[in-house]
TIDO-927987 format. One line per 10 residues: number of its first residue (from 1); their letters; for each residue x, y, z of C-alpha. Coordinates in nm, 3 decimals. Layout:
BEGIN
NUM	A	X:Y:Z | ...
END
This chain:
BEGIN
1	XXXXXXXXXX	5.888:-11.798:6.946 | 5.588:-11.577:6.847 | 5.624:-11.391:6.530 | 5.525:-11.039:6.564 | 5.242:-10.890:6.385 | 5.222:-10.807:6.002 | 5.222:-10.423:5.928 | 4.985:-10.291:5.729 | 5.056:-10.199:5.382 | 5.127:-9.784:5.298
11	XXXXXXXXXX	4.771:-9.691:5.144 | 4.892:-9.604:4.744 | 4.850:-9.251:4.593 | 4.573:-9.269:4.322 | 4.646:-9.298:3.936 | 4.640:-8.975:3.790 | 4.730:-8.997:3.367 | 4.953:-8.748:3.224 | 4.859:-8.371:3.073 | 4.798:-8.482:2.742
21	XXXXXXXXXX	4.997:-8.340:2.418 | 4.790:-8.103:2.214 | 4.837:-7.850:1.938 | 4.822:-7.520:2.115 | 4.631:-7.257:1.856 | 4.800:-7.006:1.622 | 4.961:-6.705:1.790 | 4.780:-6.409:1.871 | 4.430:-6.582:1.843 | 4.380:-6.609:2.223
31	XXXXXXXXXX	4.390:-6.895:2.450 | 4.221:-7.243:2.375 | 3.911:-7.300:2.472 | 3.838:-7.506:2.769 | 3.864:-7.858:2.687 | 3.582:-8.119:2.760 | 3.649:-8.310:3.080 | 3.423:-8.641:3.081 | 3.304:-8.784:3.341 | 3.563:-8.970:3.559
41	XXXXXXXXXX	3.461:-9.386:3.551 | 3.327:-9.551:3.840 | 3.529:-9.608:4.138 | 3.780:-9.343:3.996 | 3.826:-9.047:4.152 | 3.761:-8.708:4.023 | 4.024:-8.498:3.834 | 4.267:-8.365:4.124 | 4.475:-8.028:4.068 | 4.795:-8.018:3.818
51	XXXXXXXXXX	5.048:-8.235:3.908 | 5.408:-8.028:4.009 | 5.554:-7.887:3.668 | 5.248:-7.901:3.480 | 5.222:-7.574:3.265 | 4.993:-7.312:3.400 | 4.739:-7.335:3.063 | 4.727:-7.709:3.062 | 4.430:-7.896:3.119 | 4.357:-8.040:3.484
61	XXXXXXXXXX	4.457:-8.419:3.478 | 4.189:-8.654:3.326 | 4.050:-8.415:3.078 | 3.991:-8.527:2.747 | 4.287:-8.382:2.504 | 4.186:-8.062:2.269 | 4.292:-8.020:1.939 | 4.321:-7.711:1.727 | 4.348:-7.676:1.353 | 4.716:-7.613:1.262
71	XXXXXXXXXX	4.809:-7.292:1.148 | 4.776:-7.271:0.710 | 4.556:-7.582:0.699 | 4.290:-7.435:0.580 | 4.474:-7.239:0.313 | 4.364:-7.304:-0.052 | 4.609:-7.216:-0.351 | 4.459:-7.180:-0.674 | 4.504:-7.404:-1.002 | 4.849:-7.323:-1.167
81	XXXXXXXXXX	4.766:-7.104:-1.471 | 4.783:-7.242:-1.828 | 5.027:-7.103:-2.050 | 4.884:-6.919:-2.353 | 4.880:-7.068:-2.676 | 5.081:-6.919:-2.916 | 5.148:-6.887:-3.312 | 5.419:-7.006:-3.533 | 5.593:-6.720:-3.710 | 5.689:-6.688:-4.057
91	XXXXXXXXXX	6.042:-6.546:-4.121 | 6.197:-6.378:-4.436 | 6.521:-6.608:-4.541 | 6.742:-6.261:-4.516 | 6.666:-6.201:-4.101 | 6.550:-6.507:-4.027 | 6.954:-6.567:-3.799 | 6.828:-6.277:-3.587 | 6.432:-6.319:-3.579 | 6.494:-6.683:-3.476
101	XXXXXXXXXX	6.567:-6.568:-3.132 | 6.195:-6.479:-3.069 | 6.031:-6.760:-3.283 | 5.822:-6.967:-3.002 | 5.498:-7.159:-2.992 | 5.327:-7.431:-3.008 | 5.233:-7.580:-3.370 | 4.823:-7.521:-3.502 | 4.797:-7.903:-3.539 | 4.916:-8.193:-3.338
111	XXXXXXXXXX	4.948:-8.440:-3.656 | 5.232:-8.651:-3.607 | 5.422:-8.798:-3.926 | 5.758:-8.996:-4.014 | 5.927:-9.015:-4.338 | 6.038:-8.700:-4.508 | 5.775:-8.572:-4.686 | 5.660:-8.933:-4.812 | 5.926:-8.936:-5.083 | 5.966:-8.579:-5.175
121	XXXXXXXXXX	6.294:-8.456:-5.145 | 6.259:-8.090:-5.120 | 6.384:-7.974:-5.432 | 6.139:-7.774:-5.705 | 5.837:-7.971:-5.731 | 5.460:-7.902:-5.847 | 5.211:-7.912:-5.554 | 4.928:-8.192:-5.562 | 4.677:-7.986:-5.485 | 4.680:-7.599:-5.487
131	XXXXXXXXXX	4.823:-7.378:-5.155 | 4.638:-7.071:-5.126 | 4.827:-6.792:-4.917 | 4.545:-6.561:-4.753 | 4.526:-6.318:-4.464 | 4.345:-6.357:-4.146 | 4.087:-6.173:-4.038 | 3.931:-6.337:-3.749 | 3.938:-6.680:-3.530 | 3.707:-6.833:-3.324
141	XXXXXXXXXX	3.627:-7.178:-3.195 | 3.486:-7.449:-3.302 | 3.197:-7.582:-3.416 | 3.264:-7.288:-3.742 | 3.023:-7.076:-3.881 | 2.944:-7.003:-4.246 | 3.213:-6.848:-4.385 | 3.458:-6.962:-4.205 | 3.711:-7.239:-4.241 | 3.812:-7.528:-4.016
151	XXXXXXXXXX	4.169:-7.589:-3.876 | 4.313:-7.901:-3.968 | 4.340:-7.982:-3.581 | 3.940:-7.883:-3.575 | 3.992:-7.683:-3.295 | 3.981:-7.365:-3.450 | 3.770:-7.185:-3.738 | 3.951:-6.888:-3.915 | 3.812:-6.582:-4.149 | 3.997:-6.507:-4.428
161	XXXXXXXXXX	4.048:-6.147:-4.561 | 4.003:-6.061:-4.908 | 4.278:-6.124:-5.168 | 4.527:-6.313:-5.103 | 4.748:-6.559:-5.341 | 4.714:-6.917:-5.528 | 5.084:-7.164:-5.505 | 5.125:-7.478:-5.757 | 5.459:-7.477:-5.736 | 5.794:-7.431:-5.481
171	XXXXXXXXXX	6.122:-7.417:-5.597 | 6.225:-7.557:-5.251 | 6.025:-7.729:-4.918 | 6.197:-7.901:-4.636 | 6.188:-7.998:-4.300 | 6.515:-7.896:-4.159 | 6.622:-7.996:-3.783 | 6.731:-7.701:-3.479 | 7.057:-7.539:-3.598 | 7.306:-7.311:-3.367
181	XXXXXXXXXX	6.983:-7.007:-3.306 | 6.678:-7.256:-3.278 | 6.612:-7.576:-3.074 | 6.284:-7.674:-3.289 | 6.250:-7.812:-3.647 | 6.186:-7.543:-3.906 | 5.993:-7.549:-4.250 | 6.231:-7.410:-4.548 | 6.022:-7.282:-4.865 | 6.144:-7.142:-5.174
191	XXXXXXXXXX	5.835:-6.983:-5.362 | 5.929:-6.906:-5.760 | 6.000:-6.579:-5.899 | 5.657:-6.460:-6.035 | 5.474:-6.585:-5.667 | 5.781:-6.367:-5.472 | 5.629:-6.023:-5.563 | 5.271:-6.116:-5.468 | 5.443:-6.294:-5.158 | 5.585:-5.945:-5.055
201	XXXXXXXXXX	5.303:-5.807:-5.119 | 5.040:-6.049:-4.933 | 5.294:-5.982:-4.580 | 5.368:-5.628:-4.650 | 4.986:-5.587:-4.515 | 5.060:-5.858:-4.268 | 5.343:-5.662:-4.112 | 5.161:-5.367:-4.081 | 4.895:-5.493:-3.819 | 4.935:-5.486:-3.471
211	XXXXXXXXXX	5.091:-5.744:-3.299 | 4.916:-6.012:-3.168 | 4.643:-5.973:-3.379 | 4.490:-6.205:-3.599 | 4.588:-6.008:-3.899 | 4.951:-6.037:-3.863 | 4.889:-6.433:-3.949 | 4.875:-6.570:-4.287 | 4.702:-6.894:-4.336 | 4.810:-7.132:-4.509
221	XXXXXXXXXX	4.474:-7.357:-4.718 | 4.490:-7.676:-4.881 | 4.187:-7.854:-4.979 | 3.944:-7.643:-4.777 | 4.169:-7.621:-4.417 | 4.380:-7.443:-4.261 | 4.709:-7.677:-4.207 | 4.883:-7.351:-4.030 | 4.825:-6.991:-3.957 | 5.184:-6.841:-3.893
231	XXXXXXXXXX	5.240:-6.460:-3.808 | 5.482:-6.248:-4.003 | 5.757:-6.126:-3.775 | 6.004:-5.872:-3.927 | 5.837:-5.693:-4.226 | 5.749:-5.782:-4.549 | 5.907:-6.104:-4.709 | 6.105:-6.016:-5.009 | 6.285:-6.241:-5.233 | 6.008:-6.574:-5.210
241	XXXXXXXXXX	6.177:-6.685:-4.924 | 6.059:-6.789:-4.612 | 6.085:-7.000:-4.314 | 5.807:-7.127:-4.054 | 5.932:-7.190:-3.693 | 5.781:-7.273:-3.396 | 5.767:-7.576:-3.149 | 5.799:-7.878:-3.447 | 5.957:-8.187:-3.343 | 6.086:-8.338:-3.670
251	XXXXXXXXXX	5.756:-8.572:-3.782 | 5.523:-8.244:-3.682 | 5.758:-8.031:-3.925 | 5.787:-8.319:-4.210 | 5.386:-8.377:-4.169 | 5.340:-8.002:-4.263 | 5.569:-8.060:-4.553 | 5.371:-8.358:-4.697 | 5.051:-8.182:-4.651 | 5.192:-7.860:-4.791
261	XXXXXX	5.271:-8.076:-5.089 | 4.961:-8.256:-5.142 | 5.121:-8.558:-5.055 | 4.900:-8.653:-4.727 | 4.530:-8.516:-4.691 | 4.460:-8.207:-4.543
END
């Protein structure tokens, strides 16, 4: 029995890819420009029209995809600001419970020390080498000029005002850690009787400067440097004495003991 004839095969639809997935551009910048269509391969047919349910601003099948720049890429955000630097403050004994809320900075040096006060134990003691107590009257930064004296940090170079005071001797000097109004280590000093009049004195003219200005600080010199340079906050200092705050951790605080004392060079 004769079997009948083979039909011939349904010709097949050609392949036509997908739209292809692009970023469309920002909102009200107009419409994307046209994308580039390459030229179809051999033996494949050119790009037909969209395919059913292709969206109206889509490009024709077989073009090559188009990108856009997505929107805030090209945004740049400056550096984040750094904070100002700012200077320990020197405290009468008397307000210091209330003037403590405002004492913050950063310490003038960055010597770090252990030990407290390499054996001293902060009660009346004479100094090693002399403290001199003087106002400032300018700072700049380093390399110094003439007439000028170095930080002990070397960072900064400070002119001194006229006057001023000589201390070989402290009735008290400790390093004493945060209490219940401060979260940094202090610097207790007790100056003697005849040095508490020309202490009042030497921040009475302090105190009267503007604020922020370099006159306000006092700096404190041994052996030709400047070991700190705190303001006076509060009016004059009465009574001898005193107490330097700022951002100490406890070896920064006992360091600026020992070299207050003569005990580790300046």
């Amino acid at each position: 029995m004769a079997q009948p004839p083979d039909e011939p095969p349904e010709p097949l639809e050609p392949f036509r890819p997908p739209p292809p997935i692009y970023a469309p551009p920002p909102s009200g910048e107009g419409p994307p420009p046209p994308p580039y269509a390459p030229s179809p391969p051999v033996g494949m047919p050119p790009p037909g029209p969209p395919l059913p349910g292709t969206p109206p601003d889509a490009p024709p099948p077989g073009a090559a995809p188009a990108a856009y720049p997505l929107p805030g890429a090209d945004v740049r955000y400056p550096p984040p600001a750094r904070p100002p630097r700012r200077t320990p403050l020197i405290i009468g004994g008397a307000v210091a419970l209330v003037l403590l809320l405002v004492a913050a900075g950063a310490a003038v040096y960055l010597a770090a020390g252990g030990g407290d006060g390499d054996g001293y134990d902060g009660g009346p003691t004479d100094l090693r080498q002399p403290l001199t107590l003087q106002q400032v009257a300018a700072v700049s930064q380093a390399p110094c000029a003439a007439g000028t004296l170095p930080e002990a940090s070397g960072t900064s170079c400070y002119r001194l005002a006229g006057g001023g005071m000589t201390v070989r001797r402290v009735e008290r000097m400790k390093a004493e850690p945060p209490s219940g109004v401060t979260t940094s280590w202090t610097i207790q000093i007790g100056l003697t009787r005849a040095d508490a009049q020309a202490f009042a004195g030497l921040t009475a003219a302090a105190a009267r400067q503007q604020p922020g200005t370099p006159g306000q600080q006092i700096a404190m010199v041994v052996g030709g440097r400047v070991l700190s340079a705190p303001a006076v906050n509060g009016g004059p200092i009465t009574g001898g004495s005193l107490q330097i705050t700022g951002s100490f951790t406890r070896g920064q605080a006992e360091d600026l003991v020992a070299r207050i004392a003569g005990r580790r060079p300046s």
